[in-house]
Structure formats: structure tokens, C-alpha cells
N, C-alpha and C positions, 0 to 999 in steps of 0.2 A: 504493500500500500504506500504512496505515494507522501511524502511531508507536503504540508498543508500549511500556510500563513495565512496573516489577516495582516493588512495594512493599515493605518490609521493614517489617511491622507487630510483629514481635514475633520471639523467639529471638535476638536481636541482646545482646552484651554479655552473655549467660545463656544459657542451658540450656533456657531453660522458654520457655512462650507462643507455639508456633509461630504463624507467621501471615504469610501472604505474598500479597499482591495481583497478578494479572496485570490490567491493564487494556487492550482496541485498540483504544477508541475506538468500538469497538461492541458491547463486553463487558467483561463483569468478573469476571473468579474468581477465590475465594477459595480458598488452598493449605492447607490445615489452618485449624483453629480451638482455640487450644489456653490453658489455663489458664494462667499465669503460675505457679510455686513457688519458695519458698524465703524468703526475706528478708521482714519488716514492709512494706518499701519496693518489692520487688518483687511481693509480692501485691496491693499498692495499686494497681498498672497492671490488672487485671483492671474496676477499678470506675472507667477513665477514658472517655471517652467515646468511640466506636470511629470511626475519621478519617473513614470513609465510612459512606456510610445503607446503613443492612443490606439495605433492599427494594432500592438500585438493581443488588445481586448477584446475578448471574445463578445459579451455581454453586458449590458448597466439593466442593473435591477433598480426600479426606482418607485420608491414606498409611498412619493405624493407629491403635487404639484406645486408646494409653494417653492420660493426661487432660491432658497439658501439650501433647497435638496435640489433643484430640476437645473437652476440657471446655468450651468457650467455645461451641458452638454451641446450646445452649438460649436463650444470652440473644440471640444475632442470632436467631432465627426471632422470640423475645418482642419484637425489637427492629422486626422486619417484614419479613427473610428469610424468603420463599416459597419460593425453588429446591430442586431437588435437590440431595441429599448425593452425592456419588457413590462407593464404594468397593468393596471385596472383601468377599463373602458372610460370611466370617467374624470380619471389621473392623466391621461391619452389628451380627451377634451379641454380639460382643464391650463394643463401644461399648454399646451397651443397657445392657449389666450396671452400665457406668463411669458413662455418665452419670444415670443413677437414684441409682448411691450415692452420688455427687455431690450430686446435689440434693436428696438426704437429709441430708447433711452439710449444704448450706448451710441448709435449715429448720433446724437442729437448732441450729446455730452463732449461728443468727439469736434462736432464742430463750432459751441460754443468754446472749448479751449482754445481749439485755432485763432479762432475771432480775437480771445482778449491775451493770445502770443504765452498762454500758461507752460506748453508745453514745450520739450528740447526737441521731438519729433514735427515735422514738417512733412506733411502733414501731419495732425493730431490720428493716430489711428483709435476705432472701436474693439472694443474686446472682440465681438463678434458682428455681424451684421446681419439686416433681415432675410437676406438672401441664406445666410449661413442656418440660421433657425427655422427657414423654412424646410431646407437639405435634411435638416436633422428630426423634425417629425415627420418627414417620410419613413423613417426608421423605428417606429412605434411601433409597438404588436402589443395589443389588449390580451388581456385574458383574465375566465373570471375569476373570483374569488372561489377559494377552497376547493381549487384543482391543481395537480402536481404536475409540472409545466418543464421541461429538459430545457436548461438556455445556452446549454456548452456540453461537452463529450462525456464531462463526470459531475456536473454543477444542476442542479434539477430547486425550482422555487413553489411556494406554497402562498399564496397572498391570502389574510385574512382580514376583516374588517377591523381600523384600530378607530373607528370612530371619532377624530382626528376632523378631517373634512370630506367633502364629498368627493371618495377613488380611494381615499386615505386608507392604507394598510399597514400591518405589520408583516414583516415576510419572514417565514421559515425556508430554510437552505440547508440541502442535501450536497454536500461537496467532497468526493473521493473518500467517502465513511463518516467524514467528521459531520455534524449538526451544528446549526448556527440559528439564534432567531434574531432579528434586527427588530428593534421597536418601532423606528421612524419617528414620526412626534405620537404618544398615544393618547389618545381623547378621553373624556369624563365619563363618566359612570350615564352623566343625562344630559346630553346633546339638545338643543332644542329640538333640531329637525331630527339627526340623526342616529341611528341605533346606537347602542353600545358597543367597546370592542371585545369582538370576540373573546371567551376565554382563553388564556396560553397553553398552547397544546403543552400534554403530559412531560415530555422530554423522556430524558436529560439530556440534555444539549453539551455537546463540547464548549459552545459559547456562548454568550448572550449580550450583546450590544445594545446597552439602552440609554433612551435619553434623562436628562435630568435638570428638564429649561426650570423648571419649580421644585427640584428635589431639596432646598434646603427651604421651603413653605409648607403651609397649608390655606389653601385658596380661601379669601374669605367669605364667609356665606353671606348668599346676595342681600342688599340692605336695602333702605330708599334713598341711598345716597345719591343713585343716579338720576332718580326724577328729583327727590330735591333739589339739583343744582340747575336741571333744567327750568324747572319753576321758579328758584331763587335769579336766574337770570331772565326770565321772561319779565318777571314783575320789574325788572331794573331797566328791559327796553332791549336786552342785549342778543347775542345769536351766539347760538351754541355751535361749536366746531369740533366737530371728531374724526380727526386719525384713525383709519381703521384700514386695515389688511383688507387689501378687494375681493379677497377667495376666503368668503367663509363669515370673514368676523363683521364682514358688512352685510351679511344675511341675517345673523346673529341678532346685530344691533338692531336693524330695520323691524324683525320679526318683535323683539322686546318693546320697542316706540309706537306698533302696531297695539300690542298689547295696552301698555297706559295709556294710549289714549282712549280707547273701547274700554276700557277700566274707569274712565273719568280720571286716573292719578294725573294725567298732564292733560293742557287746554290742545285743542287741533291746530295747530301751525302748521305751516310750508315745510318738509323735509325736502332735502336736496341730496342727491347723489349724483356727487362730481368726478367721476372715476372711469374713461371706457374702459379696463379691466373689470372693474369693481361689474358693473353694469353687464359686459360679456358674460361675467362669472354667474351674475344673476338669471340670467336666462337657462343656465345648467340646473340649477337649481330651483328651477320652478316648474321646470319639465321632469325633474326626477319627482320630486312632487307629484304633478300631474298623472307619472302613468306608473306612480303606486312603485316606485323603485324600492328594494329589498335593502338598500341603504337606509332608506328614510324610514322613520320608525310611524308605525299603522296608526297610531293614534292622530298620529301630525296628517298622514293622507286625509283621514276621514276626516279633523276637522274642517281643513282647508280643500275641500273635493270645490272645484266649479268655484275657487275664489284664488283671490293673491294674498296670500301672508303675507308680504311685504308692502302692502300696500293700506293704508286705512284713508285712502280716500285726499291726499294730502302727498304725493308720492312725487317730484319733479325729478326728469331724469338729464342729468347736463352733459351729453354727449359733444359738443364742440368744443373750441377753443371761446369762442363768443359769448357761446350761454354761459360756459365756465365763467368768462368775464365778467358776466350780465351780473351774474351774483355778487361784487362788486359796489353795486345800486342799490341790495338790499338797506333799510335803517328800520328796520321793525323784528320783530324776535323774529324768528325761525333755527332752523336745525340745521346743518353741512356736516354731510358724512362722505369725508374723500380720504383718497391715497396720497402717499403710502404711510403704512401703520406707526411705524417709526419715526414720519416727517420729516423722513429724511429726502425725498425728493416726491418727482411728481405735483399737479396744483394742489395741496394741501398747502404746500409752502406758499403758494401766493398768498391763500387765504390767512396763513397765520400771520405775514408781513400783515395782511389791512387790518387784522382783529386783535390782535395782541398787546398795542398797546394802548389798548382801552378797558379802565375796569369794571365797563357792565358787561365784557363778553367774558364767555367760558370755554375753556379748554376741554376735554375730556379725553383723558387715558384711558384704551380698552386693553391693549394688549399687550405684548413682554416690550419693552423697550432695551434695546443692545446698546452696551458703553459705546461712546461717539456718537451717539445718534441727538438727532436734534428731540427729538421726545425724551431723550434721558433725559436730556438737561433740564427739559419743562418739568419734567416730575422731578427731577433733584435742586428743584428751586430755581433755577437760574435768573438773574434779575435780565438779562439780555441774552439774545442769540442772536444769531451772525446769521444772514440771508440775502443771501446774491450779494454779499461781500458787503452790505449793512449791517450795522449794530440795530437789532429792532430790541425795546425796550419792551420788559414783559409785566405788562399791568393786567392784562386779563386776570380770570380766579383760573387754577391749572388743577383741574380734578383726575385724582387716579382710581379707577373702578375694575382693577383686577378681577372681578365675579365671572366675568365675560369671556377668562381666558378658558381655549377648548384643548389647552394642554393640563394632564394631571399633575397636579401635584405631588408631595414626597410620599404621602399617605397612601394617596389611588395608587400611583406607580409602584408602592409596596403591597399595596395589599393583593395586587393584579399580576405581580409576578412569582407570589410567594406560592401561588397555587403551580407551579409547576415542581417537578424534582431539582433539585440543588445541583447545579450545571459545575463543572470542571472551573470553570471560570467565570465572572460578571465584568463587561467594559464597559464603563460609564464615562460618556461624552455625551455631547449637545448642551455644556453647562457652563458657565464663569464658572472659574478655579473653585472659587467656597461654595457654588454650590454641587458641585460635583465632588469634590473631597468632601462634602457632608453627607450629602446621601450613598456615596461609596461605604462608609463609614456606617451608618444606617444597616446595610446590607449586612455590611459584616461582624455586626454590633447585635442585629437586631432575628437575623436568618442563618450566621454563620456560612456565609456566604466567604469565596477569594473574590474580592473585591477591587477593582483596579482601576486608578485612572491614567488611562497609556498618557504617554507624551505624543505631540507631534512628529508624524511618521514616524513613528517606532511600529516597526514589525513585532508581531509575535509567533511563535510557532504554535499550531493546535495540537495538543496532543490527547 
């Protein structure tokens, strides 16, 4: 039998970049492929040069669509990755959406450096381009959930529901004897829309690679903080503005602001969704709905049969650059639910430039904010942030409502993998340092688990 590694390419010491190599000597596949976010210093890792040559991988297994798992796979195909992608029908869909905006972004980023002379290249090059992300979901192959799927000569995958978002899986791996189960991000126990994740199959696993974006938490249980701040600013005149991930967490919210207002907890104002991702994302999600998808959990079909959860009557959708603008002209309450989650680019940041520094308007944090990012800073206080090479003063009220996040915490993530047998090994990535050395720790404290948190690219052998 053939020796067996695992590479640790990325999500190591961070959050972001997923990337994990299985290699046996007679294959290689790659575990995600994911964008690096957050920091000057940790976005630089996206433009190093990738440890292995992209043609000699066979396969990328990829557990779900958002861009710090999917975004990095344009530049391996541009780099000479042939293989199949391999994932869930609506991780396939989803991903499309992602990686085009992506690689919109990076033409776009590429040619305002050129403009204002930032960079030593002349031209300003894109990581990738649209042309490149188009080449690269031709290389898609769906498959469904909880069927055992060959993606290389000895590497065979299992996708189950991690309830995560919509395609989101946790993948089991069959690789030259050894077991492997990868978490991906894995979801809460109650999804608004969708099912829980599956339970983890029995094992014992030679390994288990999980995430740990909340492993040093426990989520807090949902409060009224988030209509009270919308009401506390409606009563002041002001517009509430929320940063929200386009895939998932802006279904999330919309579906919740649905609810209070058919509640009577909030008055009927103008929502706005200013995101074409956020917006593309939204139409997946309304047709899984619609035709009763096995993802979505039956209570959520039946209530919503022949209506829009996302919609309570009050829904504007700002698909242009203009309309984007238009919003702008608002001076009376309403809601703005745009990308990206982190504010770190995309119109979100326009809207914080006109709203921020003023304090009848409100901020709203949904979801993890990554060191560097311009939403750390808002929730870590900051009296200003830097936008389009401005210092904008931040007088808004800056509300954090964690309840919202659809990643488990230390507790779910323990109590969901403990039901398997005691694997050979546990590799906890996808965390900041503390909190990955805490729930490592956890583990092995709590399950007597070998517990470990690799280094970047540090190989391991399976044994």
C-alpha cells in the first residue's frame, strides 16, 4: 500500500484560502481551492506561486461555493489544471455566480491600479480573468449527495449535507486505504431555510480536517438586538446598512426582516438589495425552495409554497451601477443589505463612505469579520476607516449580531463530531491562531482526541 500525505496549502493560521492536498503516490487531489482574505499580507499569499504544478492534479474536490474555498481555481486551470471539479449540483450553480464576480473584481482592481500608477507591473495584471473562470467551470461535474463518486485511480469522495449553505457539504475520502473526512464550513443544528448536517458517518477515519471559524465561542442566542437597532435608528431618521455575504447570509437576513415585519416587531420600510451576486445567489435559492429541494428543510417548502420569503412586500432589487447610485438620494429610514460581508470591497463601501459618518445611521454586523478587513475595524471600534484612500470618520452606531452566523460554533462543532469513533488524528484549520489552538485543545481536553494544529504547508504523512 502506497504512503499517503495531506498537505496543508492554505486555511492554516487564518480563516481564509482553503487548500489541502491529498497525495498516494498515484494521485493527487486537491481539497478546495480557495482565495486567501483579509490582511495586505494575507492577500499577498494568493499571488505566490502554488507548491505543486497544477497539471500534475488529478482532481479538486470542492465542499462549497463561497470564494475563500472556490476563488483560487481559475488561476490553477490558467495555470494547467485539466481535471474535474467535483461537487454538489448547487455548489456547481452557485460557484459560477462567485467566480465571474471575482474575476470581475480582479479586471477591475487591475485596472484601477494602473490608473492611479500603484503598481511596479505595467500593465497592472488580474489574478485571473473572466475568460479564465469561464474555462474553469466548464470543468464542473455535479454529483449528488451521498453517493461514492471515483475522482482519480485510488481517491473515490462521498458528499454529505453540512448545512453550511445551499450545495454546502462535508466530504468523506476514500484515498489508497487511508479515510479522510473534511468538514468545509459546517452549519447549525437550524438553518432557517436549510436542513441540518448530516450526521458524521461512523468512521474511524485516519483523519479529520475541521474547521474552527467559532471554535473558541459559543454563538449567542438570538436576542432583539437586531430589530432594536433597526427601530432605535428608524425613530432617529437614519438607514440601516448591512454587510452581508451575497451567498446565503443575505437570504438569511432578508428571510429574518420578512419575519419582523409580518410580526409587527419592525415598521414596513424600503429594503434594498444592492449586490448582482447577492441577487444571482437569490434566484438559487428561491427555486430550491420552489421545487421542494431535499436541501431545504419541508417545513420552510410548505410555508413558503406559491410565495417569496424574501420578500414582504417592500423588496427593491438594485441590479445596476445607477440604481446602486440612486440609493444615494435616499434621506428617510430604510434598510441596505449589500456586499461584501466583510466591507471589504464591492458597493457596500460606497454606501459606508455616504453613511458613516453620520450618527442617526446604523451599521450592522452579520457575519465573521477577518483581521484586515474593513468590518473588523467597525466592530473593533475604529473611530475612522480608510476608503478609496479617504479617512471616513465613523459616527454611525456599529452593531454586531453574530446570531446570524450559519457557521457552528465550539459547542455544535463538538458535539457533531464526537458522535463519530476517535480518528488517528484531528487537523484543525479554518481559525485565527486562538481560536484554533482553543478548540484543538477542546478536543483533546474534552474527547481525548490527537489534536493538531498543522503549520502552513506542513505535510503530514497518514498513517
Amino acid at each position: 500500500m502506497s504512503d499517503v500525505t495531506l498537505q496543508f496549502l492554505g486555511a492554516t493560521h487564518t480563516v481564509t484560502g482553503s487548500r489541502f492536498l491529498i497525495s498516494t503516490g498515484t494521485s493527487k487531489v486537491l481539497i478546495d481551492a480557495g482565495l486567501f482574505q483579509g490582511t495586505n499580507e494575507i492577500r499577498a499569499l494568493n499571488w505566490e506561486p502554488f507548491p505543486t504544478k497544477a497539471s500534475t492534479i488529478d482532481a479538486i474536490i470542492l465542499t462549497h461555493a463561497h470564494l475563500d474555498h472556490c476563488g483560487y481555481i481559475p488561476l490553477l486551470v490558467k495555470q494547467g489544471f485539466t481535471g474535474k471539479i467535483y461537487c454538489t449540483t448547487f455548489t456547481r450553480d452557485l460557484a459560477e455566480v462567485v467566480l465571474l464576480d471575482s474575476a470581475h473584481i480582479q479586471e477591475e482592481d487591475a485596472k484601477y491600479t494602473d490608473r492611479k500608477g500603484y503598481s511596479s507591473h505595467k500593465p497592472a495584471l488580474p489574478l485571473y480573468t473572466i475568460e479564465d473562470a469561464q474555462k474553469a467551470i466548464k470543468q464542473f461535474e455535479p454529483i449528488d449527495f451521498r453517493v461514492n463518486q471515483n475522482v482519480a485511480t485510488d481517491v473515490a469522495v462521498t458528499f454529505h449535507p453540512s448545512g453550511h449553505i445551499l450545495g454546502a457539504s462535508f466530504a468523506e475520502i476514500a484515498a489508497a486505504g487511508k479515510t479522510f473526512l473534511f468538514t468545509g464550513d459546517l452549519g447549525r443544528p437550524l438553518h432557517p431555510a436549510l436542513v441540518p448536517p448530516d450526521p458524521i458517518p461512523a468512521g474511524p477515519f485516519s483523519a479529520i480536517v475541521t474547521e474552527s471559524t467559532y471554535g473558541d465561542r459559543i454563538h449567542e442566542t438570538p436576542t432583539s438586538e437586531f430589530a432594536d437597532a433597526i427601530n432605535a435608528t428608524i425613530k432617529r431618521g437614519g438607514i440601516i446598512l448591512i454587510p452581508a455575504f451575497a451567498v446565503d447570509r443575505t437570504e438569511v437576513i432578508l428571510m429574518k426582516l420578512r419575519e419582523l415585519i409580518e410580526n409587527n416587531t419592525i415598521p414596513q420600510i424600503p429594503v434594498y438589495v444592492d449586490s448582482p451576486m447577492a441577487l444571482a445567489s437569490l434566484k438559487f435559492y428561491r427555486d430550491a425552495i420552489d421545487t421542494r429541494s431535499p436541501e431545504i428543510r419541508p417545513d420552510v417548502a410548505d410555508q413558503w409554497a406559491g410565495q417569496d420569503p424574501f420578500d414582504a412586500g417592500n423588496l427593491h432589487e438594485m441590479r445596476t451601477v445607477e440604481e446602486s447610485k440612486s440609493l444615494n438620494d435616499i434621506h428617510s429610514p430604510a434598510i441596505i443589505v449589500s456586499a461584501s460581508g466583510m466591507a471589504s470591497g464591492g458597493r457596500v463601501v460606497h454606501h459606508l463612505a455616504q453613511l458613516l459618518p453620520f450618527d442617526k445611521n446604523t451599521v450592522i454586523l452579520v457575519g465573521y469579520q477577518a483581521i484586515g478587513t474593513r468590518g473588523r475595524s467597525l466592530g473593533d471600534g475604529a473611530e475612522h476607516v480608510t476608503i478609496h484612500g479617504e479617512s471616513v470618520p465613523v459616527r454611525a452606531q456599529i452593531v454586531k449580531a453574530e446570531a446570524f452566523s450559519v457557521h457552528a460554533d465550539g459547542q455544535e462543532l463538538e458535539d457533531w463530531l464526537k458522535k463519530t469513533e476517535k480518528p488517528h488524528a484531528v487537523y484543525v484549520v479554518h481559525g485565527e491562531p486562538e481560536s484554533a489552538d482553543i478548540f484543538a485543545k477542546r478536543l483533546h481536553n474534552e474527547l481525548q482526541w490527537n489534536a493538531i494544529v498543522p503549520e502552513p504547508n506542513q505535510t503530514v504523512a497518514i498513517n
